[in-house]
ZATOR-904002 format. One record per residue (C-alpha): x, y, z. Coordinates in steps of 0.1 Angstrom, whole numbers, padded with zeros to 4 digits, always signed. Last residue first. Example, Ala and Ser with C-alpha at 12.3 -4.5 7.8 and 13.67 -1.06 7.14 Angstrom:
2
+0137-0011+0071
+0123-0045+0078
This chain:
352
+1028+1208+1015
+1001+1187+1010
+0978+1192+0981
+1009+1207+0957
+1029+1179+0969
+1002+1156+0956
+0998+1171+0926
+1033+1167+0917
+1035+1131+0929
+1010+1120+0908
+1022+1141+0877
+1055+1121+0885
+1038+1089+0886
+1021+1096+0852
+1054+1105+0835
+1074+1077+0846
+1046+1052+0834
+1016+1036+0852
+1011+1003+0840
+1027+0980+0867
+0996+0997+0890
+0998+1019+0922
+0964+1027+0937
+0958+1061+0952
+0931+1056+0986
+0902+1076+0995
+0878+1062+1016
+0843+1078+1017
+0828+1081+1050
+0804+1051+1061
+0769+1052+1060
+0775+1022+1030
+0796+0998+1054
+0828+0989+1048
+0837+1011+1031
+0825+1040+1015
+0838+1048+0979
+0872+1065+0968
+0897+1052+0941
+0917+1075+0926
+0911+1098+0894
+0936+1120+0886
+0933+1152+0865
+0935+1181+0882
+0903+1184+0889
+0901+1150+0896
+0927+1153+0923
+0906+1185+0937
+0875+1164+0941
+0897+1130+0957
+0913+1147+0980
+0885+1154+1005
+0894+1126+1036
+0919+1128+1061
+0946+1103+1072
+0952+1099+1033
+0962+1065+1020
+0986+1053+0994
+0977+1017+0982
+1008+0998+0960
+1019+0975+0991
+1056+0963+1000
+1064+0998+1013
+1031+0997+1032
+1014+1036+1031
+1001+1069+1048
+0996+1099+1037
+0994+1136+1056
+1023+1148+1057
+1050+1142+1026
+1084+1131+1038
+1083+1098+1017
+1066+1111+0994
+1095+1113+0968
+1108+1076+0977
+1074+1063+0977
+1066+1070+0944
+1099+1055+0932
+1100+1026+0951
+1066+1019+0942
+1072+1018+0903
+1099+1000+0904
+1079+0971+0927
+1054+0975+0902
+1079+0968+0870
+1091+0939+0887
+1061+0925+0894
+1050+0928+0857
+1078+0913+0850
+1066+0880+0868
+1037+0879+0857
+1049+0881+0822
+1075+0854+0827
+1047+0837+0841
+1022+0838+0815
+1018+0801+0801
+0996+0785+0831
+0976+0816+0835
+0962+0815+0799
+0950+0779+0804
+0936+0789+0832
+0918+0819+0810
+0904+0792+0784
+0891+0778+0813
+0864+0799+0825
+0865+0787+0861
+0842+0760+0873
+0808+0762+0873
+0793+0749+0908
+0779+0716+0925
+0802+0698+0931
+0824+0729+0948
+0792+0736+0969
+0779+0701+0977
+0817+0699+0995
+0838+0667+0985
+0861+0696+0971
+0866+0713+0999
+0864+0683+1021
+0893+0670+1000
+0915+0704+1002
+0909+0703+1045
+0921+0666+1046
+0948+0672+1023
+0966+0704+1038
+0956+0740+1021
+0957+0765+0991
+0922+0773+0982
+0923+0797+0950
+0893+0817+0927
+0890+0828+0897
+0886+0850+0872
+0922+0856+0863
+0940+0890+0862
+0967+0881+0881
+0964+0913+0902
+0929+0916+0910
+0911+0883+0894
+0935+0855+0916
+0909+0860+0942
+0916+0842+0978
+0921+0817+1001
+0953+0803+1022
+0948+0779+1052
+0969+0769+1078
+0964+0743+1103
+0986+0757+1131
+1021+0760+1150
+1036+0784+1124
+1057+0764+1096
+1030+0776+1065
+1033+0811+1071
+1052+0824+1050
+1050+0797+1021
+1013+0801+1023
+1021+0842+1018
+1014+0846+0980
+1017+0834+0950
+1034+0861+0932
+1069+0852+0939
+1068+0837+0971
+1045+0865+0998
+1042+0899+0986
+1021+0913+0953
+1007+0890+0925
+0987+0869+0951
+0991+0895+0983
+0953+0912+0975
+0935+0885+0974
+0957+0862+1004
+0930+0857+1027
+0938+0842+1057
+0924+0807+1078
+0939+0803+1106
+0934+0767+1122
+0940+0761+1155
+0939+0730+1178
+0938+0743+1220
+0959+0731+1250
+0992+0749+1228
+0983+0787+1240
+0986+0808+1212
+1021+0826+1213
+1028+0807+1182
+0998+0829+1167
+1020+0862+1172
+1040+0852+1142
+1012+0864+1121
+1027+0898+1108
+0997+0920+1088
+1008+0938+1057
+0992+0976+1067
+0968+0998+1044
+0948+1016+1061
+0924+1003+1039
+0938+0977+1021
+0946+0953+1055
+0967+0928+1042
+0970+0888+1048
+0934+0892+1060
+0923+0872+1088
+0902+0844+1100
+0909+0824+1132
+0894+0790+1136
+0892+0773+1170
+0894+0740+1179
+0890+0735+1215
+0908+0711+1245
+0912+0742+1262
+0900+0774+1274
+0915+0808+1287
+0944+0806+1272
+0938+0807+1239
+0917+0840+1249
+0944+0861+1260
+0962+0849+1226
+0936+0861+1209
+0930+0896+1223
+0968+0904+1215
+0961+0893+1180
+0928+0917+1182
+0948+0948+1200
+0972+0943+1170
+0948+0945+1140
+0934+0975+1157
+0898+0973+1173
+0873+0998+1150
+0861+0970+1129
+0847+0950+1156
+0830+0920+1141
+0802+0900+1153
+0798+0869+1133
+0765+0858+1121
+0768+0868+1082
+0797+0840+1079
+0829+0858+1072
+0853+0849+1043
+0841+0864+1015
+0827+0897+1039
+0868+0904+1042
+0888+0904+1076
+0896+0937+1088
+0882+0933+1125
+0902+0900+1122
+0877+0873+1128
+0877+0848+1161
+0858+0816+1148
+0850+0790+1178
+0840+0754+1180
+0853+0744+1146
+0848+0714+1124
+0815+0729+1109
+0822+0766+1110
+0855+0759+1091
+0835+0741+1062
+0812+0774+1056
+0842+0796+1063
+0868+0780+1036
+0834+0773+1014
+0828+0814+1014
+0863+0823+1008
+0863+0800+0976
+0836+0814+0966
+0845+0850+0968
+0878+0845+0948
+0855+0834+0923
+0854+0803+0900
+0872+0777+0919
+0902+0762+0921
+0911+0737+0950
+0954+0737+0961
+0973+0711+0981
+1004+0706+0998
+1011+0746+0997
+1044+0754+0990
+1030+0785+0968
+1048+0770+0932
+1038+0733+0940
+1001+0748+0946
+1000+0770+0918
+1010+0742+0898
+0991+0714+0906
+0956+0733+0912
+0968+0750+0874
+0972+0716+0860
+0938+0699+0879
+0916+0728+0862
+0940+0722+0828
+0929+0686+0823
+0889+0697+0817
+0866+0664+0823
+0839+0650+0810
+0823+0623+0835
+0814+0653+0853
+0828+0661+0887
+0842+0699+0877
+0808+0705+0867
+0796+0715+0837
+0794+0750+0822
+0833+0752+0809
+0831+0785+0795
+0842+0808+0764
+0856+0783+0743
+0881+0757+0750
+0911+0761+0722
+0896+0797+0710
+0891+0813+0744
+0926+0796+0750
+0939+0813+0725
+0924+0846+0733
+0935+0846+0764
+0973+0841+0753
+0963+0868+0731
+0953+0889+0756
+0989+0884+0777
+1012+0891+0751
+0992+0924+0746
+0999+0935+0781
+0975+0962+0791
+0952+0941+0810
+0980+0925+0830
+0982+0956+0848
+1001+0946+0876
+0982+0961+0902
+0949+0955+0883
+0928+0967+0918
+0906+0995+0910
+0924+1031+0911
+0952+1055+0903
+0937+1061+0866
+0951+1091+0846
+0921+1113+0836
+0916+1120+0799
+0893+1146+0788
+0858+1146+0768
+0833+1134+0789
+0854+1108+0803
+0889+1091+0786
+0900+1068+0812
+0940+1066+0813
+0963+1035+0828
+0938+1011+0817
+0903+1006+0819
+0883+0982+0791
+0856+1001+0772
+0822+1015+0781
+0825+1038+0810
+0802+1048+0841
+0818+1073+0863
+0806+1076+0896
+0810+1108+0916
+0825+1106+0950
């Protein structure tokens, strides 16, 4: 796929040597970049705090709104306990780094994302997400008296399927579990409102862990832990979290004060889905989560003609670089009427 380097924010249309493409890509899925309301709550707290908080969060000067946001985001998920940090990535990477300490075992989801894997874990990405749970509770039962750490997505965004973790209460009970999932592509999306799947999951028969970026479809650069106290306080007793930037917090601030516009901006997504999905529902060919905005192909090669025609999706190889290109359509609150039917028109005209 062609690369298309641009110089301005992206919304809903890219304007690109010369035309406009409508933009079915990236990961803004409620495209809080196009609400004004939203930039200038930004800007004010750009204004109030300044463009970054360099020191660290353990200073003797101290930011208020990092502990407000951890407060509220953790109240609102039904977590006990939340640790912000600056990157979605972080935070995966000091879930794994402290897991691999306490635990005697990591078993990763052949979907799991790099942010929380350490680099010496074999993973199988070809094994289905169900053949691995199965594989799991085989191996629960073949030892005991362990602590074992399982790391999954809460969504794989490839295929794209919503993963069901009810299978872990089948674990067997001689064994301490923690499961550790990543909720970057849920926040916004599925789950309680748009904080995710802790309150999902949080009553299964292990020490649960939620991670993840709240920069895809909150629009916030930076990073969540939602968790039990002892976990949260060797988070943020670790060298890492003492040790690093904080969040930009003129954009916490921002968070705090948006959630009537997160919130429509759900609403207009989950509009926006049904009505895609409804007209492709009998479309061969594609593949999709009703709860999910990512529209797969089984085959690949429709990303050329859909640029043609006008569409830009997203398409890049994944995981691995000598993979095929992926190409997936991404839903966003800022697509209007006219854009999803011009979607749906080329697609029919592709498929049928």
């Amino acid at each position: 796929m062609q690369h298309h380097s641009i110089s301005h924010k992206i919304g809903r249309t890219i304007p690109w040597q010369g035309k406009d493409y409508l933009y079915f890509s990236g990961t803004a899925y409620l495209g809080m970049g196009s609400v004004p309301e939203f930039e200038e709550m930004i800007m004010a707290g750009l204004v109030q705090y300044g463009p970054n908080h360099g020191a660290s969060r353990f200073s003797n000067v101290q930011l208020q709104v990092y502990e407000e946001l951890e407060e509220y985001f953790a109240a609102e998920s039904g977590a006990p306990y939340a640790a912000l940090l600056s990157s979605g990535f972080m935070a995966g990477y000091i879930c794994h780094s402290i897991l691999g300490e306490i635990c005697d075992e990591l078993w990763p989801a052949p979907d799991a994302h790099p942010a929380i894997l350490p680099n010496n874990l074999d993973v199988d990405i070809n094994c289905a997400f169900g053949d691995f749970a199965q594989n799991c509770i085989k191996k629960s039962h073949t030892c005991e008296g362990k602590t074992i750490g399982i790391l999954c997505n809460a969504v794989d965004t490839i295929k794209p399927a919503i993963h069901d973790f009810q299978w872990v209460e089948r674990l067997s009970s001689a064994n301490d579990y923690y499961l550790l999932i990543d909720d970057s592509h849920a926040f916004g999306i599925f789950g309680k409102g748009i904080f995710g799947t802790y309150a999902v999951w949080k009553e299964l028969p292990v020490k649960l862990i939620v991670t993840g970026s709240l920069g895809k479809a909150l629009a916030t650069p930076a990073g969540v832990i939602l968790g039990e106290a002892a976990f949260v306080a060797k988070v943020k007793n670790s060298t890492i979290f003492r040790g690093a930037s904080p969040a930009a917090p003129g954009n916490c601030q921002a968070f705090l004060r948006a959630d009537r516009l997160f919130f429509r901006q759900q609403q207009s997504l989950r509009e926006n889905m049904s009505y895609v999905f409804d007209k492709i529902k009998d479309l061969q060919g594609l593949r999709f989560e009703q709860d999910f905005p990512v529209i797969t192909f089984e085959n690949t090669g429709f990303a050329g003609p859909l640029l043609e025609a006008g569409v830009l999706i997203s398409s890049f190889s994944y995981p691995r670089p000598e993979d095929p290109p992926v190409d997936r359509i991404i839903l966003s609150a800022y697509h209007r009427r006219e854009d999803l039917d011009f979607l749906v028109d080329q697609l029919c005209q592709l498929l049928r």
